[in-house]
KEMAR-707034 format. One record per atom (N, C-alpha, C): x, y, z; residue in one letter. Coordinates in steps of 0.02 Angstrom, whole numbers, plus 50000, padded with zeros to 5 digits. Layout:
N
XYZA
...
END
This chain:
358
500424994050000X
500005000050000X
500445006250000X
500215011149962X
500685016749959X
500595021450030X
501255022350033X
501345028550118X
501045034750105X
500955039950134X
500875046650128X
501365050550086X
502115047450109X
502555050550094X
502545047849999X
502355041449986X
502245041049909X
501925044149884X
500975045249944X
500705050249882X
500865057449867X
501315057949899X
501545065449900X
501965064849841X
502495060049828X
502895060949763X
502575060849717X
501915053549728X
501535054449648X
501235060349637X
500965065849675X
500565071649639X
501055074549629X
501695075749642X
502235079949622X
502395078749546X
502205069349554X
502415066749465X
501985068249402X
501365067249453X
500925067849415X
500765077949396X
500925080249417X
500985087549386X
501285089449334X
502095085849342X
502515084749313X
502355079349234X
501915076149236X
501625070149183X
501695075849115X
501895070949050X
501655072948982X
500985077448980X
500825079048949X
500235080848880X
499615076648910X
499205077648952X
498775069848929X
498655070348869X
498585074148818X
498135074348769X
498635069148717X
499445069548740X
499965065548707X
499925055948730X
499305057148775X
499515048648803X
499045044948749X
499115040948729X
498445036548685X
498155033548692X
497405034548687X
496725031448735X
496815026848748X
497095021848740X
497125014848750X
497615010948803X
497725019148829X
498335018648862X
498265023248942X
497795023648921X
497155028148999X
497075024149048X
496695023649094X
496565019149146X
496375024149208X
495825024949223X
495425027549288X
495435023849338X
495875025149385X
495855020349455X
495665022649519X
495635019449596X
495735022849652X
496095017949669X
496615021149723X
496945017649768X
497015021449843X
497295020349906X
497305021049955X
498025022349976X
498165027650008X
498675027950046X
498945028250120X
499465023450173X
499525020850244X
499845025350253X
499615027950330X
499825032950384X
500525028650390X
500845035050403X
501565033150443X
501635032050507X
501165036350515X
501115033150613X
500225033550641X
500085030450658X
499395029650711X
499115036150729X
499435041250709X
499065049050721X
498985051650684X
499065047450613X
498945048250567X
498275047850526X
497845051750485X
497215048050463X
497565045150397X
497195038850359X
497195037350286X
496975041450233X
497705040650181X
497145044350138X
497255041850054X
496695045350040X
496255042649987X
496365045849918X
496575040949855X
496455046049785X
496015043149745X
495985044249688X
495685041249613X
496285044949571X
496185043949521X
496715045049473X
496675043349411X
497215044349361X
497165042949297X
497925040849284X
497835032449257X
498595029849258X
498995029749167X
499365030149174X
499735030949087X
500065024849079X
500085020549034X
500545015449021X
501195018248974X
501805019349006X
502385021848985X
502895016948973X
503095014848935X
503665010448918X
503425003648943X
503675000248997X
503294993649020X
502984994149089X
502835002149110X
502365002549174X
501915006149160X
501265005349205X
501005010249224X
501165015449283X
501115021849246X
501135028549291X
500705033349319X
500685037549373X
499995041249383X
500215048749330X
499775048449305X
499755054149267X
499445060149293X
498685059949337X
498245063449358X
498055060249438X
498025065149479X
497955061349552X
497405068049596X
496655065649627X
496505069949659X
496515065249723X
496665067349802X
496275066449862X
495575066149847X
495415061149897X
494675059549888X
494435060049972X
493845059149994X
493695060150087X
493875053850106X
493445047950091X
493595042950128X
493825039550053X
494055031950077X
494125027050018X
493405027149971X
493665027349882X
493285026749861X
493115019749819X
492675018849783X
492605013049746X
492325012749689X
491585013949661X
491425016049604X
491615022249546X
491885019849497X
492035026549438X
491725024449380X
491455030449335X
491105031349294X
491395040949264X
491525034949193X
491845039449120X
491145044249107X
491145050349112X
490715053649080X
490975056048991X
490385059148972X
490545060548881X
490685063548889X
490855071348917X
491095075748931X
491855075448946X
492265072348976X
492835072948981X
492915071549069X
492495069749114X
492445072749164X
492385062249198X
492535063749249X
492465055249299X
491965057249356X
491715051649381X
491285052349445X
491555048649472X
491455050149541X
491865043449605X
491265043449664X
491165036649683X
490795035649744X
491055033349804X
490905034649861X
491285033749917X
491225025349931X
491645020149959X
491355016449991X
490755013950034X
490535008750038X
489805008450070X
490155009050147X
489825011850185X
489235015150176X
489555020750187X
489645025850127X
489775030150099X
489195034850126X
489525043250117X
489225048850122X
489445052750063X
489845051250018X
489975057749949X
490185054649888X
489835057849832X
489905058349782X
490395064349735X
490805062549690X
490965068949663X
491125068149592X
491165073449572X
491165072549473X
492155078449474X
492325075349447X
493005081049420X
493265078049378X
493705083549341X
493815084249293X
494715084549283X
495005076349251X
495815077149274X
496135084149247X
496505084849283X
496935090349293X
496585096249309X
496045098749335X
495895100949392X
495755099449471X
496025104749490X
496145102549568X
495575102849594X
494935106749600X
494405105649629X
493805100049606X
493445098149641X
492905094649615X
492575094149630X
491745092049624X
490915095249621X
490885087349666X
490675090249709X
490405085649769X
489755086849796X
489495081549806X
488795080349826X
488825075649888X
488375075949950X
488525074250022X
487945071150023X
487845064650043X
487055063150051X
486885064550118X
486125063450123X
485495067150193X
485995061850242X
485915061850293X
486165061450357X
485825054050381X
485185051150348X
484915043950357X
484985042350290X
485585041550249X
485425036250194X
486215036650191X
486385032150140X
487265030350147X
487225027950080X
487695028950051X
487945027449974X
488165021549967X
488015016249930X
488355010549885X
488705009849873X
489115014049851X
489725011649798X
489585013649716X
489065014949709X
489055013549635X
488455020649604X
488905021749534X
488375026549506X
488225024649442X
487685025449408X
487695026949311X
487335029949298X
487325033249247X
487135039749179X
486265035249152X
486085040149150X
485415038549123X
485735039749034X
485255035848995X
485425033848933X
485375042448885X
484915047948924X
484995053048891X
485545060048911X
485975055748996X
486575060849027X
486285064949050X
485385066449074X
485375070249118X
485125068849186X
485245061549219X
484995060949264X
485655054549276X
485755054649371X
486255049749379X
485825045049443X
485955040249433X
485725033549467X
486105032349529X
486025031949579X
486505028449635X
486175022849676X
486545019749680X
486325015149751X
486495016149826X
485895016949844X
485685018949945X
485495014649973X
485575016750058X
485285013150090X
484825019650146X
484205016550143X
483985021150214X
484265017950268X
484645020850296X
484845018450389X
484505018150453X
483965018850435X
483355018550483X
482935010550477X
482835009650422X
482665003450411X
482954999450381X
483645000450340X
483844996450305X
483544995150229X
483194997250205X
482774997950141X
483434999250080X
483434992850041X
483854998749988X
483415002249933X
483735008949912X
483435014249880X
483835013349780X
483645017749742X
484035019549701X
484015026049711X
484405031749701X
484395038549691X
484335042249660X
484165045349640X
483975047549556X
484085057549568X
484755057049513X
485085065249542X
485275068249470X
485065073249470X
485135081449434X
485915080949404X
485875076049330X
486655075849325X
487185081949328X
486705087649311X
487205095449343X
487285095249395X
486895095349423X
486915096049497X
487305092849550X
487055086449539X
487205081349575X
486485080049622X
486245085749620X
485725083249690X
485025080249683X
484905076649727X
484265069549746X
483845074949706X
483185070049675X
482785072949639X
482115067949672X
482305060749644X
481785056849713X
482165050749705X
481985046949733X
482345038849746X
481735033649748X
481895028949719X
481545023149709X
481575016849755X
481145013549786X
481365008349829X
481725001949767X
482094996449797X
482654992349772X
482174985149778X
481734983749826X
481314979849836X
481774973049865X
482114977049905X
482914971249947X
483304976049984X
483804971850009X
484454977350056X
484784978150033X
485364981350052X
486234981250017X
486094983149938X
485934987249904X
486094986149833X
486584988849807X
486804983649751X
487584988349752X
487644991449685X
488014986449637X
487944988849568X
487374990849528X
487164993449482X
486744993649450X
486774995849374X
486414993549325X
486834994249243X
485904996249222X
486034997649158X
485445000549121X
485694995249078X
484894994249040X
484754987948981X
484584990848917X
484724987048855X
484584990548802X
483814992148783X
483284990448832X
482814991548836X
482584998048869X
483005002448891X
482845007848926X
482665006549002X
482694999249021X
482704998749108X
483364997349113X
483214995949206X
483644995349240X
483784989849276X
484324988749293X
484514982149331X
484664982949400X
484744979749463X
485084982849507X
485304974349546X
485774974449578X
486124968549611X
485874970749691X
485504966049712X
485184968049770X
485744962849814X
486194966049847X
486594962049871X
486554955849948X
485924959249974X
485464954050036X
485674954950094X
486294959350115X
486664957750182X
486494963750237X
485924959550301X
485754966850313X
486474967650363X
486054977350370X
486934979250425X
486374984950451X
486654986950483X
486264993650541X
486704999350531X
486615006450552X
487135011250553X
487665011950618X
487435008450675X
487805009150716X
488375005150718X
488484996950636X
488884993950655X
489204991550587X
489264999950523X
489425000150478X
489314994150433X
489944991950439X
490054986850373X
489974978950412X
489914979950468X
489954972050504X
489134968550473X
489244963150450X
488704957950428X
488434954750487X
487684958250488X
487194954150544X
486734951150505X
486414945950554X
485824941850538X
485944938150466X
486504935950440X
486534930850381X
485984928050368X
485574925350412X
485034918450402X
484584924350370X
484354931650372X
483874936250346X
484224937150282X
484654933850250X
484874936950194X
484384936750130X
484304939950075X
483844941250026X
484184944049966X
484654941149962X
484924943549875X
484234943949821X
484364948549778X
484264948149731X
484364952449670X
484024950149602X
484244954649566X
483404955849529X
483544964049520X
482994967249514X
482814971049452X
482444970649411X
482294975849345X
481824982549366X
481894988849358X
481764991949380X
481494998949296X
480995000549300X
480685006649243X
481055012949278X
481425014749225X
481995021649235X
481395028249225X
480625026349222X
480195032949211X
479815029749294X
480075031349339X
479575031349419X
479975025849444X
480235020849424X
480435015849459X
480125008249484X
479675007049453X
479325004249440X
479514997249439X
479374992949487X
479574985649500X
479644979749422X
479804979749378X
479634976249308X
479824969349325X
480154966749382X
480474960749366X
480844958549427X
481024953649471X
481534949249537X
481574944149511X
482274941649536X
482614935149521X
483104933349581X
482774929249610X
483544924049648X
483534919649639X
484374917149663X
484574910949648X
484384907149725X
484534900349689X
484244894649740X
484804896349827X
485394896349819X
485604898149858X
485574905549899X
485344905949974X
485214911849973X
485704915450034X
486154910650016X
487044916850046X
487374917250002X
487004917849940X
487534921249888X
487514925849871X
487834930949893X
487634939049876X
487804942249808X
487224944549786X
487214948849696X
487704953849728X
488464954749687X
488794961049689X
488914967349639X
489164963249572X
489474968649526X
489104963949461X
489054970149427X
488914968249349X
489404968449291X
489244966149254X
489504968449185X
489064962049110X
488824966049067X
488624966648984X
489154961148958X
488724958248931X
489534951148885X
488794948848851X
489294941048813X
488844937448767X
488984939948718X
488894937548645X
488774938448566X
488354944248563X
487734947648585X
487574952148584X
487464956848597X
487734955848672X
487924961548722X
487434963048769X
486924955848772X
486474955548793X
486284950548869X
486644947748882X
486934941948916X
487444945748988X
486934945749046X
487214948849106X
487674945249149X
488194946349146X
488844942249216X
488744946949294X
488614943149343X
488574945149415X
489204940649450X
489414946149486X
490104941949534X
489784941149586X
489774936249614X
489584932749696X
489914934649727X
489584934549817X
490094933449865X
489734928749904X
490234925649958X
489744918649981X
489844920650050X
489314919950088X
489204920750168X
489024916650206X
489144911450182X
489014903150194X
489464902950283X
489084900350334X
489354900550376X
489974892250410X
489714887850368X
490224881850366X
490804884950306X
491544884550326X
492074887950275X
492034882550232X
492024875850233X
491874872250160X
491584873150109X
490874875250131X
490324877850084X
490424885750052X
490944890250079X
491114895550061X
491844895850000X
492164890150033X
492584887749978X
492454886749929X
491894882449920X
491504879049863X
491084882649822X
490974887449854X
490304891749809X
490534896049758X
489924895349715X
490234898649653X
490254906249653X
490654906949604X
490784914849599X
490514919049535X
490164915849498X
489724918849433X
489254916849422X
488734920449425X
488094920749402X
487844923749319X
487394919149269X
487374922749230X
486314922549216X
486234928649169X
485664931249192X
485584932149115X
485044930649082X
484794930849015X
484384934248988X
483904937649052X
483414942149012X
482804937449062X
482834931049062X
482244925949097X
482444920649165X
483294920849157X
483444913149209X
483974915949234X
484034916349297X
484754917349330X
485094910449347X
485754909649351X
486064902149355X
486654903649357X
486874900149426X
487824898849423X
488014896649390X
488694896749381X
489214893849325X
489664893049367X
489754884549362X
490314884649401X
491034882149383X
491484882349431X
492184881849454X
492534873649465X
492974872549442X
493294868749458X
493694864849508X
493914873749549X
494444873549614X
493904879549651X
494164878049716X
493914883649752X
494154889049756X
493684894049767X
494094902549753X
493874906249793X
493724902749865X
493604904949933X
492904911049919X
492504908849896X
491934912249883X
491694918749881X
492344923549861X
492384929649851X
492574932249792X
492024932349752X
492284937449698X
492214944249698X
492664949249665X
492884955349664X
492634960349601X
492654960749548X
492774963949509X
492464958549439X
492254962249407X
491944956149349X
492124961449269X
492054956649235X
492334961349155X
491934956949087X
491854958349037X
491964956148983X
492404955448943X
492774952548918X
493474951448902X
493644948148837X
493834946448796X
494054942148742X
493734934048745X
492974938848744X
492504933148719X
492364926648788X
492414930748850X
491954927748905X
491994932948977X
491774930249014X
491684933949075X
492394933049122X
492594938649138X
493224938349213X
493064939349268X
493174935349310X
493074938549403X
493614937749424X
493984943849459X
494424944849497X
494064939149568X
494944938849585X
494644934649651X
495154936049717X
495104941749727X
495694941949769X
495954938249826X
495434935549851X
495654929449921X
496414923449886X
496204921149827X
496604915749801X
497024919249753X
497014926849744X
497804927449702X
497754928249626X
497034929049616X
497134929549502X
496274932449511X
496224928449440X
495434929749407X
495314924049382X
494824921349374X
494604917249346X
493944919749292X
494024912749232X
493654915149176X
493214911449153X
492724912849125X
491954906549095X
491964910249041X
491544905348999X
491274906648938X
490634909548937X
490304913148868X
489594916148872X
489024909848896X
489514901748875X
488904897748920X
489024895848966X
489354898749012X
489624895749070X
490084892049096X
490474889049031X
490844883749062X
491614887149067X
491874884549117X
492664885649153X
493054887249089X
493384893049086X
494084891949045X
494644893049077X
494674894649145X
495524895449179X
495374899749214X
496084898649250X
495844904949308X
496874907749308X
497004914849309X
497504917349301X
498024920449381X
498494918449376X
498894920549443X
498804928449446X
498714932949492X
498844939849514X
498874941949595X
499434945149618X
499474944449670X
498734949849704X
498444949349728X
497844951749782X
497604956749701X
497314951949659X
496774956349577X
496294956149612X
495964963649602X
495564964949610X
495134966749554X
495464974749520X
495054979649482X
495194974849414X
494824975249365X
494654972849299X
494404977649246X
494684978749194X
494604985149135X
494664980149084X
494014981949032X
494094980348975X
494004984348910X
494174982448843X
494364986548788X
494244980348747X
494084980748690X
494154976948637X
494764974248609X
494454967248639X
495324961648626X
495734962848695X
495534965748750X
496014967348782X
495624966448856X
496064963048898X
495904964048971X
496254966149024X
496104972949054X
496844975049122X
496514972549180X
497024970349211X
496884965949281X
497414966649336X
497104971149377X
497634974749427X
497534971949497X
498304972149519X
498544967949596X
498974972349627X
499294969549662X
499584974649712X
500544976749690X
500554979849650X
500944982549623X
501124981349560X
500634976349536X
500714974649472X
499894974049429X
500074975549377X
499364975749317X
499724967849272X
498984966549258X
499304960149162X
498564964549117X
498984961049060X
498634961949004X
498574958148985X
497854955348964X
497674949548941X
497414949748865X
497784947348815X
497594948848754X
497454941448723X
497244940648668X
497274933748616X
498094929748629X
498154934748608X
499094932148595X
499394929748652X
499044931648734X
499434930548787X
499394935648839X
499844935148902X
499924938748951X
500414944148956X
500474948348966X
501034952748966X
500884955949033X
501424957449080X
501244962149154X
501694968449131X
501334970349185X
501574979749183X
501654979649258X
501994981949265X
502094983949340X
501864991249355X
501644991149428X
501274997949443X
501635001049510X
502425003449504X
502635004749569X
502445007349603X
502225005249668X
502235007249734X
501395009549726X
501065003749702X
500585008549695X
500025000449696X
499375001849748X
499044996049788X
498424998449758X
498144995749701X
497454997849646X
496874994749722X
496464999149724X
495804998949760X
495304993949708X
494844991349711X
494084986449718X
494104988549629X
493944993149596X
493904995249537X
494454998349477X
494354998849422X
494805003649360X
494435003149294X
494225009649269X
494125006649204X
494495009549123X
494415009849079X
494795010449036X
494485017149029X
494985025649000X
494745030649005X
494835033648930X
494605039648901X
494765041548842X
494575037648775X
END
């Protein structure tokens, strides 16, 4: 994990960086990572950024402080990124690399942020996932893409929701992740046996319940999405397993795939300690980072196993056409047709997410 005293050199470097306009899109990469106190009187602190692939590394090119650790990013058309705080998050913000300030939005004082934002299909309205902290209810948010600010929110019709993607149908999806928690005891997982994953279709005009789906197992928590298949139609969900025997958490699968009518695991060969991270579309199947066991592992659009790849603690997953980045703790690979190639990312510990920028 990078020190204080690193992120202090990287914004020095990153000032110092080329042209962005000289780096080539393909060669972008929107990340967050975290930086460790030097001493215990110290607080943590937090960036997002914009990384350059230079010779055989990646570099920070663009670096803002963020409040707390963040996790969700989202490329606007404009030129501009959004970042969401960790759950259970209080801020949102939109900026713009290589400016130092940025448009922040604070949520009400009983609801807490997800992790996750997206663009309504016409860019003037932004989606988030909430929780009310009073009851635990998850919400969607629905905000003034100038603005940033709540306009109204939709109930989730579940707890925890995390990711959420828009369909080529003009709805919405949302990963109702099931795990309740209270405000007084953050992120700690109570009452497992109440768990209620699911995944939800939702009308982007009022919000409007269109559709629920769970799977047979019900400690498998809906986390992250991502669009794959031949038509781009074919939904990948990364699991996490809350299985309270560690055998059965070993064992459980880590991909879910979702068709439009049938949700259904796909499973694994070896165990991958029932935590998946990060999910992608990639050179013609689905990736889940798996950070407990050290890589990613990969399925096909029908499910079946094609390998699973070494990375030390992969998390974040970026994809591009023909191309997959898959980032660990000081090191990135590139996963192409032709093979693997790593990049190294000095001194530098990629947070939960990254996606491809420009």
């Amino acid at each position: 994990m990078l020190t204080r005293r690193h992120c202090l050199a990287l914004g020095i470097a990153a000032m110092a960086a080329p042209a962005w306009s000289a780096i080539p899109a393909a060669a972008r990469l929107l990340a967050a990572w975290q930086c460790e106190p030097q001493d215990t009187a110290e607080a943590a602190r937090y960036q997002i950024g914009l990384l350059a692939a230079q010779a055989d590394a990646l570099v920070v090119a663009r670096a803002l402080d963020v409040p707390t650790r963040a996790h969700g990013l989202l490329a606007e058309a404009g030129g501009t990124v959004l970042a969401v705080a960790r759950r259970p998050g209080d801020w949102l913000l939109r900026w713009r690399p290589g400016e130092a300030e940025p448009q922040t939005a604070w949520i009400e004082p009983d609801r807490a942020f997800n992790g996750h934002v997206v663009a309504s299909g016409d860019g003037r309205r932004l989606y988030t996932t909430e929780t009310d902290l009073e009851t635990g209810a998850g919400l969607v948010g629905v905000r003034d893409a100038a603005t940033l600010e709540k306009q109204e929110e939709w109930p989730t019709h579940g707890m925890d929701p995390h990711e959420l993607v828009l369909d080529a149908d003009g709805s919405m999806l949302v990963a109702n992740g099931g795990i309740p928690t209270l405000p007084e005891t953050g992120r700690l997982k109570i009452g497992l046996e109440r768990m209620d994953a699911s995944l939800v279709r939702l009308h982007t005009q009022g919000g409007a319940l269109l559709g629920q789906w769970r799977l047979a197992d019900p400690r498998l928590s809906l986390r992250h999405l991502a669009w794959g298949g031949a038509d781009g139609r074919l939904l990948g969900i990364a699991l996490q397993a809350e299985h309270d025997d560690a055998a059965a958490k070993q064992a459980a699968p880590l991909l879910a795939l979702f068709d439009g009518k049938t949700l259904r695991t796909a499973a694994a060969p070896l165990p991958l300690a029932g935590y998946g991270g990060d999910i992608a579309w990639a050179n013609g199947g689905f990736a889940v980072s798996t950070p407990k066991v050290d890589g990613f592992a990969r399925w096909g659009a029908d499910g079946r196993w094609q390998g699973f790849t070494a990375l030390t603690e992969a998390c974040a997953l970026a994809a591009e056409p023909g191309r997959l980045w898959a980032g660990g703790r000081e090191e990135a690979l590139v996963a192409e047709a032709a093979g693997l190639a790593a990049r190294p990312v000095p001194a530098l510990w990629l947070d939960n997410h990254w996606l491809r920028f420009g």
